[in-house]
PDB file of N, CA, C and O in Angstrom:
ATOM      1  N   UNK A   1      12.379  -0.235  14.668  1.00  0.00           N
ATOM      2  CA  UNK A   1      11.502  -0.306  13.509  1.00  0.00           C
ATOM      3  C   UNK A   1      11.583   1.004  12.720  1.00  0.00           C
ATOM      4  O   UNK A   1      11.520   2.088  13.300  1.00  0.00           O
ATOM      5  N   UNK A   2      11.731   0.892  11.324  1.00  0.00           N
ATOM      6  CA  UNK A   2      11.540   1.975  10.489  1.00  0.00           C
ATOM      7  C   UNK A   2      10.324   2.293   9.919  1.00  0.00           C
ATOM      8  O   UNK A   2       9.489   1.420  10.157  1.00  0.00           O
ATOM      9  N   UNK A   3       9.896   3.237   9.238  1.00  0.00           N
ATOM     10  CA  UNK A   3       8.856   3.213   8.224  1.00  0.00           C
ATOM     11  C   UNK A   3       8.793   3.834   6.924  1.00  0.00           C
ATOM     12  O   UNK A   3       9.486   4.670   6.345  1.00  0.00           O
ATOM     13  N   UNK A   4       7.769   3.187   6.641  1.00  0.00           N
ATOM     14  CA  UNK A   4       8.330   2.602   4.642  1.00  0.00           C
ATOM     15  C   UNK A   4       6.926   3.117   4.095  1.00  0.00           C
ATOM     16  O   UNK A   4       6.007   3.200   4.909  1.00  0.00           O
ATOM     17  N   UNK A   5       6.768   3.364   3.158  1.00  0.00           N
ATOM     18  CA  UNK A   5       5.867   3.989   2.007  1.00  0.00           C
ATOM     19  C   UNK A   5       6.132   3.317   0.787  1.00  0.00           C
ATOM     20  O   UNK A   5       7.062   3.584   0.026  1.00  0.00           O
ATOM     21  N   UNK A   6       5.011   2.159   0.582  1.00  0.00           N
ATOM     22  CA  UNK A   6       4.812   0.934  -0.267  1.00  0.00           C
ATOM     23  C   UNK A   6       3.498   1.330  -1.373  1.00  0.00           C
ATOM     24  O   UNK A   6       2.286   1.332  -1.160  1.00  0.00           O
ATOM     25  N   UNK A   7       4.257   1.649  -2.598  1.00  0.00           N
ATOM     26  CA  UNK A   7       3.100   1.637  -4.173  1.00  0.00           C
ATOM     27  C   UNK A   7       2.783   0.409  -4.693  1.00  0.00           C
ATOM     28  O   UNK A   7       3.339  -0.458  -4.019  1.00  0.00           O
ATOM     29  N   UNK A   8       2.284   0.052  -5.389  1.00  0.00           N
ATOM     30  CA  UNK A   8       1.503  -1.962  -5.240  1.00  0.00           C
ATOM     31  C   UNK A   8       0.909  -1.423  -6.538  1.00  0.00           C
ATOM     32  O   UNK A   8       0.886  -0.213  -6.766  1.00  0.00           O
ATOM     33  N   UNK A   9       0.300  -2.574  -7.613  1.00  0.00           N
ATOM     34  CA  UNK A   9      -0.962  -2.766  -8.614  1.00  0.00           C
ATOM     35  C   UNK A   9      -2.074  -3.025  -7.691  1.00  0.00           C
ATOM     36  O   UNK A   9      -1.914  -3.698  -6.673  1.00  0.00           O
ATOM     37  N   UNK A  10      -3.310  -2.451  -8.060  1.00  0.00           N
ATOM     38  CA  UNK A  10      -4.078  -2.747  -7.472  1.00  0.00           C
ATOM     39  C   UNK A  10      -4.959  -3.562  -8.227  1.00  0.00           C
ATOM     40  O   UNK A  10      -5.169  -3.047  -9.325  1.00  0.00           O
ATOM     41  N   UNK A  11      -5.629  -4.771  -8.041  1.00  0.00           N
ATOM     42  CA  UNK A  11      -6.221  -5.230  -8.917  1.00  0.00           C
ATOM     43  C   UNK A  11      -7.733  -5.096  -8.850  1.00  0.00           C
ATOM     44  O   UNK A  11      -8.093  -4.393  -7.906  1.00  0.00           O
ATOM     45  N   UNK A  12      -8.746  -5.600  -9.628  1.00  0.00           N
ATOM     46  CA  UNK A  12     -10.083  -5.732  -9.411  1.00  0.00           C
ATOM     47  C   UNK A  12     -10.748  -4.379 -10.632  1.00  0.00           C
ATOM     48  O   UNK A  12     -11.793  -3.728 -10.652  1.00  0.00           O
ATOM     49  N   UNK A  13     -10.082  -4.404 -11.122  1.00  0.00           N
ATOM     50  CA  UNK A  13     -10.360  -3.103 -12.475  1.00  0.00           C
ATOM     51  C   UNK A  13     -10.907  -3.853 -13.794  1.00  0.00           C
ATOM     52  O   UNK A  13     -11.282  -3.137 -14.723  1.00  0.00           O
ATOM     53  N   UNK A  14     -10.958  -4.911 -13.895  1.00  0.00           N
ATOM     54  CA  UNK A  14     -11.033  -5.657 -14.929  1.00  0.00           C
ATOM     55  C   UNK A  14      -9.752  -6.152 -15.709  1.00  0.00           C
ATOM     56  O   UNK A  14      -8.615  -5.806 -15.388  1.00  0.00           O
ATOM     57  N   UNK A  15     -10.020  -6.926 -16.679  1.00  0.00           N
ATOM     58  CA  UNK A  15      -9.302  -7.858 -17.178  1.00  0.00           C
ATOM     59  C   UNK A  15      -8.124  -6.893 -17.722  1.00  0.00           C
ATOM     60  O   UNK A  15      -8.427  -5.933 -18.430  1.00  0.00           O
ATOM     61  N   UNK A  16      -6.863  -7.139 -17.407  1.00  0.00           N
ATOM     62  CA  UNK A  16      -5.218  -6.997 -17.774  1.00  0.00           C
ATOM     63  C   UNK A  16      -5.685  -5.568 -17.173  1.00  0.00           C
ATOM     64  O   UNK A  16      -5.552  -4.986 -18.250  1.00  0.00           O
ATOM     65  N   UNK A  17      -6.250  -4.261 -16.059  1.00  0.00           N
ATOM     66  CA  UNK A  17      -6.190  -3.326 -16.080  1.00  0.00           C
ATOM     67  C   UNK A  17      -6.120  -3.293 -14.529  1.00  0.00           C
ATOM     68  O   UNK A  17      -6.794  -4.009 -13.789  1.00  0.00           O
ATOM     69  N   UNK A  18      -5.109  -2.257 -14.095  1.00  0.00           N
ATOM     70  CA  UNK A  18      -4.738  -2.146 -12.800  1.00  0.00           C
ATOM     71  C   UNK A  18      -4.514  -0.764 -12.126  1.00  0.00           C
ATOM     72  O   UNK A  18      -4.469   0.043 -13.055  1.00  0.00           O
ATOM     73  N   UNK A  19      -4.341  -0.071 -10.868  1.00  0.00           N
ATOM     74  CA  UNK A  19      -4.384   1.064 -10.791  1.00  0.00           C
ATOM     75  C   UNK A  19      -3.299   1.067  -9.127  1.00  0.00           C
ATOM     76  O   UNK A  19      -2.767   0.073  -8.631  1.00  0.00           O
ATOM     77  N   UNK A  20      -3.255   2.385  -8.632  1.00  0.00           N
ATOM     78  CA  UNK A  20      -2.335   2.323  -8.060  1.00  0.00           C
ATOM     79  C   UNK A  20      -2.748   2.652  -6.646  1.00  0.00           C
ATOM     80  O   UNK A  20      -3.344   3.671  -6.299  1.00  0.00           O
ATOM     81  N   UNK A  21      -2.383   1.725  -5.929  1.00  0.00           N
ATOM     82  CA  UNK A  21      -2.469   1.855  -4.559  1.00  0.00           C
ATOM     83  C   UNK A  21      -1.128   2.229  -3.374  1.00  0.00           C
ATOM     84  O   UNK A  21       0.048   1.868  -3.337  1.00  0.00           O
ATOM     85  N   UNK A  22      -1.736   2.877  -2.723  1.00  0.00           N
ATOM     86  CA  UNK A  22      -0.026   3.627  -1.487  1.00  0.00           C
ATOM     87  C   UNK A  22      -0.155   3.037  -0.123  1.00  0.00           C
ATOM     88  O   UNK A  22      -0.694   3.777   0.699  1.00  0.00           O
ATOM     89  N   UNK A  23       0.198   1.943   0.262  1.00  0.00           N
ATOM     90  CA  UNK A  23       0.616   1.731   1.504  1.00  0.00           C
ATOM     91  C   UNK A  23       1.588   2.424   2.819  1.00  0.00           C
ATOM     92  O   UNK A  23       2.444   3.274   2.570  1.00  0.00           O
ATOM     93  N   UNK A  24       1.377   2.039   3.921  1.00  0.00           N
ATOM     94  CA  UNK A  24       2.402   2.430   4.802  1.00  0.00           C
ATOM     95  C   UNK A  24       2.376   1.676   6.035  1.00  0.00           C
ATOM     96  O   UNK A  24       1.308   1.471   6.612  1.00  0.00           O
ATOM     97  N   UNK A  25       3.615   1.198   6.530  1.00  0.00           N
ATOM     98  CA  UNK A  25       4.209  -0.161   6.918  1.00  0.00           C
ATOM     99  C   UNK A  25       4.910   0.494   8.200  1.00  0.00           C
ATOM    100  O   UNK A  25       5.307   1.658   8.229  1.00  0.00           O
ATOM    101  N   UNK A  26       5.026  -0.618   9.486  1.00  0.00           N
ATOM    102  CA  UNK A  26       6.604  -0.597   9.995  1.00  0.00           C
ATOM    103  C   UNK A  26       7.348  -2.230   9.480  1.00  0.00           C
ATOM    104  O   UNK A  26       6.791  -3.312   9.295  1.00  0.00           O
ATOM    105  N   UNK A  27       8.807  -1.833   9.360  1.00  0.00           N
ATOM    106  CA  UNK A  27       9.239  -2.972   9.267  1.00  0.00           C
ATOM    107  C   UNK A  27      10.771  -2.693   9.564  1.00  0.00           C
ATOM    108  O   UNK A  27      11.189  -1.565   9.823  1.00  0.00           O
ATOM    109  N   UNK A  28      11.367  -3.534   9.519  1.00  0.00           N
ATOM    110  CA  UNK A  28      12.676  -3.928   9.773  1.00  0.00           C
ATOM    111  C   UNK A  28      13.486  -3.134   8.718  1.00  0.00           C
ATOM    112  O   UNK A  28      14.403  -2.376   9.031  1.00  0.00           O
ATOM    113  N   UNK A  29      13.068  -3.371   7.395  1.00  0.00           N
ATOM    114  CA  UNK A  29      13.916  -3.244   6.193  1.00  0.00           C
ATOM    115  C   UNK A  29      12.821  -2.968   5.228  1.00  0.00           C
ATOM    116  O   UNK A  29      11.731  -2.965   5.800  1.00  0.00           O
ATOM    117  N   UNK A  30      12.730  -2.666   3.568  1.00  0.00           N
ATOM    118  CA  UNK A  30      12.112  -2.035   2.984  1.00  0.00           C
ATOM    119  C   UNK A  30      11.897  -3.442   2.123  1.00  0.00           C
ATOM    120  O   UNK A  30      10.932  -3.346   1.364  1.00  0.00           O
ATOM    121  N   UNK A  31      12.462  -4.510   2.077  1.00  0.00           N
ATOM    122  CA  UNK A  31      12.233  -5.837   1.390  1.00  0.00           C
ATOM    123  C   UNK A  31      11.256  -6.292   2.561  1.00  0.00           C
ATOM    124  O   UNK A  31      10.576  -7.291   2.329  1.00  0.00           O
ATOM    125  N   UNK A  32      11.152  -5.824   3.480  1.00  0.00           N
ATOM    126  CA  UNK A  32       9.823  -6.551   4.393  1.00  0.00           C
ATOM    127  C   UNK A  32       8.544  -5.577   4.806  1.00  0.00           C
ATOM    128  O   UNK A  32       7.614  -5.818   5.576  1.00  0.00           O
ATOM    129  N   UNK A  33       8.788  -4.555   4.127  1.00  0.00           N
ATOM    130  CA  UNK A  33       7.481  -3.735   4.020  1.00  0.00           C
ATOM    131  C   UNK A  33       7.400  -4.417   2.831  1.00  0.00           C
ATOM    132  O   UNK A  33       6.817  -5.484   3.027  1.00  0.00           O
ATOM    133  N   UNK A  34       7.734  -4.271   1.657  1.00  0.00           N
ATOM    134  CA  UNK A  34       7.256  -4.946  -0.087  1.00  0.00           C
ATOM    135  C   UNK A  34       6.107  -6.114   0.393  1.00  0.00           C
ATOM    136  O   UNK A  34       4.883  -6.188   0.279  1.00  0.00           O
ATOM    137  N   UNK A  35       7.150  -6.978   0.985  1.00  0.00           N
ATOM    138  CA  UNK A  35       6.810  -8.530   1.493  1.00  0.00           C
ATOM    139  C   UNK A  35       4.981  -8.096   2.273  1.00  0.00           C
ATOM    140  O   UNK A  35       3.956  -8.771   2.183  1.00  0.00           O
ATOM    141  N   UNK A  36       5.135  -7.129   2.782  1.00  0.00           N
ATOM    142  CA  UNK A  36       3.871  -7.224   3.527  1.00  0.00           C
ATOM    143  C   UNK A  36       2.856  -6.416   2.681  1.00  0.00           C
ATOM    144  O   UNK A  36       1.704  -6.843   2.613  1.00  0.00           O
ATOM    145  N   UNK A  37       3.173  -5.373   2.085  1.00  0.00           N
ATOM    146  CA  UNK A  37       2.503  -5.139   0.765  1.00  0.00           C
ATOM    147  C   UNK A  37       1.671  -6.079  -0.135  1.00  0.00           C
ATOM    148  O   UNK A  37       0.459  -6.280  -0.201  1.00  0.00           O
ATOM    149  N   UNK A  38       2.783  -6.616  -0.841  1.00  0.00           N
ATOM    150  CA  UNK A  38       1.919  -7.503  -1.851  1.00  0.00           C
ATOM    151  C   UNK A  38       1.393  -8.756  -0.786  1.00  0.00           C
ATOM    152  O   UNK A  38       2.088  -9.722  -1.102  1.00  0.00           O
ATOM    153  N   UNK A  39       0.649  -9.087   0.121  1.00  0.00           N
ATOM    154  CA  UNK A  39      -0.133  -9.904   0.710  1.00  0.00           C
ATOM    155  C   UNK A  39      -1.176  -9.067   1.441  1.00  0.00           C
ATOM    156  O   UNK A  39      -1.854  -9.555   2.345  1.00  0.00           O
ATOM    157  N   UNK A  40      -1.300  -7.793   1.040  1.00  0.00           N
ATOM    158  CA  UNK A  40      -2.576  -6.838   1.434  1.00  0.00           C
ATOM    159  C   UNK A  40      -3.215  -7.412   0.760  1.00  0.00           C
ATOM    160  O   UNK A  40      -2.758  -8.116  -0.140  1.00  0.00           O
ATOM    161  N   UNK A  41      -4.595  -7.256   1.035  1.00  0.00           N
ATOM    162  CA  UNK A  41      -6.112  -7.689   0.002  1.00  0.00           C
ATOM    163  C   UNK A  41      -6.184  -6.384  -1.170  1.00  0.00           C
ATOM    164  O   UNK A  41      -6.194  -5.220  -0.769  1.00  0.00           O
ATOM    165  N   UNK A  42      -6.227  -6.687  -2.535  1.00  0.00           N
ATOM    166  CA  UNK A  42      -7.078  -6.230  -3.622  1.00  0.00           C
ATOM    167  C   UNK A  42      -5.508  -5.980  -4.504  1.00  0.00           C
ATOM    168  O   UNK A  42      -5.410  -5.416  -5.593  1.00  0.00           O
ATOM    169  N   UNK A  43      -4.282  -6.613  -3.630  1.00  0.00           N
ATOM    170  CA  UNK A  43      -3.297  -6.163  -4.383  1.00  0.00           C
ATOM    171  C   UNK A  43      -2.849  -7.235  -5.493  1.00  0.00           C
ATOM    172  O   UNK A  43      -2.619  -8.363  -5.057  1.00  0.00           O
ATOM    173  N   UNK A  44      -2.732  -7.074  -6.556  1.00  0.00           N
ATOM    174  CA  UNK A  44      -2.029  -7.727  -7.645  1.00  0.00           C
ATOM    175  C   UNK A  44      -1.025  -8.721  -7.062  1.00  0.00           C
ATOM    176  O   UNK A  44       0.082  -8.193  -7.165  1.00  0.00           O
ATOM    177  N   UNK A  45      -0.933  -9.776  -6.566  1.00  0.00           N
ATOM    178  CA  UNK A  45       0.160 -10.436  -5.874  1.00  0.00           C
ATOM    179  C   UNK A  45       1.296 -10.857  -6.723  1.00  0.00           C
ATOM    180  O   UNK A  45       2.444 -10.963  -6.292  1.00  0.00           O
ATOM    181  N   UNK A  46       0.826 -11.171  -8.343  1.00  0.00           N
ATOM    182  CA  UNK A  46       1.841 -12.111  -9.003  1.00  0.00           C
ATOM    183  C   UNK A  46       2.863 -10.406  -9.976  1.00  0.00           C
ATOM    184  O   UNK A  46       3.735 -10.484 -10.841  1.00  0.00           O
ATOM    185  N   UNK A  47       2.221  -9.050  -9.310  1.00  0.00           N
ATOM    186  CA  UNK A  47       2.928  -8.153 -10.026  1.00  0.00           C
ATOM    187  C   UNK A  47       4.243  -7.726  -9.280  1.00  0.00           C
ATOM    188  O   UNK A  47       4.255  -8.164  -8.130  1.00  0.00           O
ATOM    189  N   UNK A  48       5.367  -6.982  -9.622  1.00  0.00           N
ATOM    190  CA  UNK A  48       6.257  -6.669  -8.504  1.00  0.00           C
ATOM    191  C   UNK A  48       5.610  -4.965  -7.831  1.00  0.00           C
ATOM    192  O   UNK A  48       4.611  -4.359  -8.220  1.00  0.00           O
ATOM    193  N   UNK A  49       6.340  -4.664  -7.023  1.00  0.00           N
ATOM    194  CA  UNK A  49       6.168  -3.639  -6.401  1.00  0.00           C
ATOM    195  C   UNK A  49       6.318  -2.507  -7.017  1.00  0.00           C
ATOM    196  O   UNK A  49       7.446  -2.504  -7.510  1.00  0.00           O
ATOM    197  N   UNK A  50       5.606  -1.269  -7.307  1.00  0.00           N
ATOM    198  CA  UNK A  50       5.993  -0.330  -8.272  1.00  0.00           C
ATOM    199  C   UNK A  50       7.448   0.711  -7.673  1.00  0.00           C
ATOM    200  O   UNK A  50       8.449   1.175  -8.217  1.00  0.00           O
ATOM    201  N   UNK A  51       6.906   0.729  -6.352  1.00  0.00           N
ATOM    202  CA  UNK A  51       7.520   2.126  -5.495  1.00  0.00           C
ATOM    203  C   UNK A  51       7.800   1.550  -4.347  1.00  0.00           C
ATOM    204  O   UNK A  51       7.091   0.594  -4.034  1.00  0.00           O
ATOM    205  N   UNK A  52       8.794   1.930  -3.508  1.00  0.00           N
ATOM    206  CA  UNK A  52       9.222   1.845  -2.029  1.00  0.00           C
ATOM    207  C   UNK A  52       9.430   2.840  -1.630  1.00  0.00           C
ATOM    208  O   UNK A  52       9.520   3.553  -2.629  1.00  0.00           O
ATOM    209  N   UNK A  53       9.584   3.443  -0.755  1.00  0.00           N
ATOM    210  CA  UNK A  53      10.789   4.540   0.192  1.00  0.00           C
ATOM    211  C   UNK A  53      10.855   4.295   1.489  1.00  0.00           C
ATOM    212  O   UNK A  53      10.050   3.396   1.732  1.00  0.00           O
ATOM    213  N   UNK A  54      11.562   4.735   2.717  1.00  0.00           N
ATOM    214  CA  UNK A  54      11.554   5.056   3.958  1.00  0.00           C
ATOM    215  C   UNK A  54      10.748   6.614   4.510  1.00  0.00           C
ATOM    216  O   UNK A  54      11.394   7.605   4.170  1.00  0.00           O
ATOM    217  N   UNK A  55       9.978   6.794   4.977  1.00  0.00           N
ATOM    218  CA  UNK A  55       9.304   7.721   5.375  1.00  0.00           C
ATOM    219  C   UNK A  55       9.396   8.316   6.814  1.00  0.00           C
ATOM    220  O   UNK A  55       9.422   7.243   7.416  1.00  0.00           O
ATOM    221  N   UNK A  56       9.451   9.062   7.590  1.00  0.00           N
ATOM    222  CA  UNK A  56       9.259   9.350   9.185  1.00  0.00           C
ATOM    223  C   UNK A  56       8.147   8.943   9.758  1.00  0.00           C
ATOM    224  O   UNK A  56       7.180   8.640   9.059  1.00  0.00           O
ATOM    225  N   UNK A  57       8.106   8.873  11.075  1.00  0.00           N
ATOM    226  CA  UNK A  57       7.245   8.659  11.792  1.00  0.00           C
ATOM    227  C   UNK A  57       5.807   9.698  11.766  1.00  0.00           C
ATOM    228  O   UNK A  57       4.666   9.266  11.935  1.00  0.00           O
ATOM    229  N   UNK A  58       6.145  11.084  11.526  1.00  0.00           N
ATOM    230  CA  UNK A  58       5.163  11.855  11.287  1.00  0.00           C
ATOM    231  C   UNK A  58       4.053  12.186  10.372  1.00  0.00           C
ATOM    232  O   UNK A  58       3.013  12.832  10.506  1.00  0.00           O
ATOM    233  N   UNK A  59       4.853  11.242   8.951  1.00  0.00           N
ATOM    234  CA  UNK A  59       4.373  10.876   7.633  1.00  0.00           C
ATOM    235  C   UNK A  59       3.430   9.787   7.706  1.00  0.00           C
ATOM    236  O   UNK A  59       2.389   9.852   7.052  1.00  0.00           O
ATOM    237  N   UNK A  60       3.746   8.581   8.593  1.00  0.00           N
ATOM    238  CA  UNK A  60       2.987   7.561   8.346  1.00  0.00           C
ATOM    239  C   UNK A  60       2.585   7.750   9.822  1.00  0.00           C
ATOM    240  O   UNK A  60       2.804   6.648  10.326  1.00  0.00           O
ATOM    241  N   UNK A  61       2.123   8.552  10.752  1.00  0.00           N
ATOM    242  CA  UNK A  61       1.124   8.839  11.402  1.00  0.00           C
ATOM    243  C   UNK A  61      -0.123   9.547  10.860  1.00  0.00           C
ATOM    244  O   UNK A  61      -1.262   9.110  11.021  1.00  0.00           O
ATOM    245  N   UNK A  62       0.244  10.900  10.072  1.00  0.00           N
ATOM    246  CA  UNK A  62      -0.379  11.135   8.954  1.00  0.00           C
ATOM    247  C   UNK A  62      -1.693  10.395   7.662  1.00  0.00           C
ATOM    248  O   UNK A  62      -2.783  10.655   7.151  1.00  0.00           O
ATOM    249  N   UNK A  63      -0.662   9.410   7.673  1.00  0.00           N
ATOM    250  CA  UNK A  63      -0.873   8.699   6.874  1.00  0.00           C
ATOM    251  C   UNK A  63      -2.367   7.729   6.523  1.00  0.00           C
ATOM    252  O   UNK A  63      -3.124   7.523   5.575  1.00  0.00           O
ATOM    253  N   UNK A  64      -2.170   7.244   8.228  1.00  0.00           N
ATOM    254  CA  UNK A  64      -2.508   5.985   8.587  1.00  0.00           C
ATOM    255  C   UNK A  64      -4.236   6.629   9.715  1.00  0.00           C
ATOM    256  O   UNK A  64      -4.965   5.970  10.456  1.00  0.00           O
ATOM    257  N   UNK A  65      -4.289   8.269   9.287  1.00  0.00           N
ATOM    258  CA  UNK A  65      -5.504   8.699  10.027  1.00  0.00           C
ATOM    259  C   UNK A  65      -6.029   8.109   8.884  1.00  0.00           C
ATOM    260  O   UNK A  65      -6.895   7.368   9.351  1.00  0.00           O
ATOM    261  N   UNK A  66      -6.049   7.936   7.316  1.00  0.00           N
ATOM    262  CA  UNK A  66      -7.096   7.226   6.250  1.00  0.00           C
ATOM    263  C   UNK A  66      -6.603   5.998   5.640  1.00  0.00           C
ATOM    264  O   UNK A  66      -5.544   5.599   5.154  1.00  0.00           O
ATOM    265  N   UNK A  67      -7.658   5.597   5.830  1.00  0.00           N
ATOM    266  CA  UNK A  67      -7.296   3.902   5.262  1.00  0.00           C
ATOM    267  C   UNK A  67      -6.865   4.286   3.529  1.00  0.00           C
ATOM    268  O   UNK A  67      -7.096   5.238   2.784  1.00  0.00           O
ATOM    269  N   UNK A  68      -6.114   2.958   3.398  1.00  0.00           N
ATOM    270  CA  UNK A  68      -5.431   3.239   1.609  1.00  0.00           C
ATOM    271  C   UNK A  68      -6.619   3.248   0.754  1.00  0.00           C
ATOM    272  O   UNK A  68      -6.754   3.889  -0.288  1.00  0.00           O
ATOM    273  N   UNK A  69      -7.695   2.252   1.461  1.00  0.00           N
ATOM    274  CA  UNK A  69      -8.807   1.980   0.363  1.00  0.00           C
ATOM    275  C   UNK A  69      -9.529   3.513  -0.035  1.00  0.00           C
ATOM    276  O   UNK A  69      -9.728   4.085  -1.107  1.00  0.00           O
ATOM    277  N   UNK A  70      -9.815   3.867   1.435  1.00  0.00           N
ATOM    278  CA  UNK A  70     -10.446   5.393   1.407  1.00  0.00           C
ATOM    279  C   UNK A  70      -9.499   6.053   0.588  1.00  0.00           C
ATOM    280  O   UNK A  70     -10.151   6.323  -0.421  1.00  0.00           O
ATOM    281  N   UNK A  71      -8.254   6.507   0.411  1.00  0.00           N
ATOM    282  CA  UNK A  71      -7.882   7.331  -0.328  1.00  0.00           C
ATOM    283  C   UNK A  71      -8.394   6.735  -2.039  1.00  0.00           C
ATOM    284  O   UNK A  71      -9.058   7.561  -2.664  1.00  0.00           O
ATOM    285  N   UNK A  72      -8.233   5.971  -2.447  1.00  0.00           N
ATOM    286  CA  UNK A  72      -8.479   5.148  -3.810  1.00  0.00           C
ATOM    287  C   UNK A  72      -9.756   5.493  -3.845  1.00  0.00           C
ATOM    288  O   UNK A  72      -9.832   6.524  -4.512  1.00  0.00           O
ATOM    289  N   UNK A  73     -11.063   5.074  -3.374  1.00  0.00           N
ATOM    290  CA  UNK A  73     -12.425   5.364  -3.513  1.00  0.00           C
ATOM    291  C   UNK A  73     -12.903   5.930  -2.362  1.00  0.00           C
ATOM    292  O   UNK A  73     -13.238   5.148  -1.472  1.00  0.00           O
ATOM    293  N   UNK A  74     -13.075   7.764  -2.060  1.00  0.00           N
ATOM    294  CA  UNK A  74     -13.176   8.255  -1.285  1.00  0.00           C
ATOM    295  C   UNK A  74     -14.971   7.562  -1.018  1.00  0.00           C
ATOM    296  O   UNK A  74     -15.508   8.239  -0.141  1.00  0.00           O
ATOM    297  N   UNK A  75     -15.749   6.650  -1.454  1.00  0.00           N
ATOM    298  CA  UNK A  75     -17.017   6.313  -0.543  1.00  0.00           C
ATOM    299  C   UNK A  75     -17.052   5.001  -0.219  1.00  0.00           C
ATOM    300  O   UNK A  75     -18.058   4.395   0.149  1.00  0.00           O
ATOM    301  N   UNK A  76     -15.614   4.412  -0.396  1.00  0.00           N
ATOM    302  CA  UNK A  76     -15.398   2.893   0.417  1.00  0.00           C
ATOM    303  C   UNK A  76     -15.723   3.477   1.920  1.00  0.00           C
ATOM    304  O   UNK A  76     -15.379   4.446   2.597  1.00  0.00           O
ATOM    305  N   UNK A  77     -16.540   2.392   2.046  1.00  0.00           N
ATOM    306  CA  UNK A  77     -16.851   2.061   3.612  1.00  0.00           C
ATOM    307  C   UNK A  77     -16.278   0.474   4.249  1.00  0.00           C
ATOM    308  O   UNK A  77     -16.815  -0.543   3.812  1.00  0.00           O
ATOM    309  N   UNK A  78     -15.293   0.381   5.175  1.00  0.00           N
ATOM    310  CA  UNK A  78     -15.011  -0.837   5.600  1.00  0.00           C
ATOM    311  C   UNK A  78     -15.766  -1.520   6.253  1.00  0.00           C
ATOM    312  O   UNK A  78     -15.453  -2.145   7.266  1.00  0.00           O
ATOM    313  N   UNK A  79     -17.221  -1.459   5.565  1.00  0.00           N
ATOM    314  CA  UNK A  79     -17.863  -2.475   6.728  1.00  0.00           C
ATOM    315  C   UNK A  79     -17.773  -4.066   6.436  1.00  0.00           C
ATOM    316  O   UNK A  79     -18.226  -4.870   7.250  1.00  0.00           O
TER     317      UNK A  79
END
């Protein structure tokens, strides 16, 4: 397994207005992090993907101590 660093539309901004959300994935290939991207919740599904890359393991350990939502609205609470 590799890992991938996935940019998405984020939707829920109001009408035609969108903002940017950063994922981070394991997957096989970087067409199956995308794939698992756009079927996250709040993401724009019918938009394409803005950004991809491959990242290290140390990056998306990093990463993955804060949820994506928390970085976007540092007083989201996942309850």
């Amino acid at each position: 397994m590799k890992y991938f660093e996935v940019v998405c539309h984020r939707g829920h901004c109001g009408t035609g207005r969108s903002t940017e959300i950063k994922f981070v994935f394991k997957a096989n290939n970087l067409l199956e992090a995308c794939d698992k991207a756009r079927k996250m919740p709040s993401v724009k599904h019918t938009k394409m993907v803005i950004f991809g890359k491959e990242i290290t393991q140390q990056e998306y350990n990093s990463f993955r101590k804060v949820s994506a939502y928390e970085r976007v609205h540092p007083n989201y609470r996942g309850d």
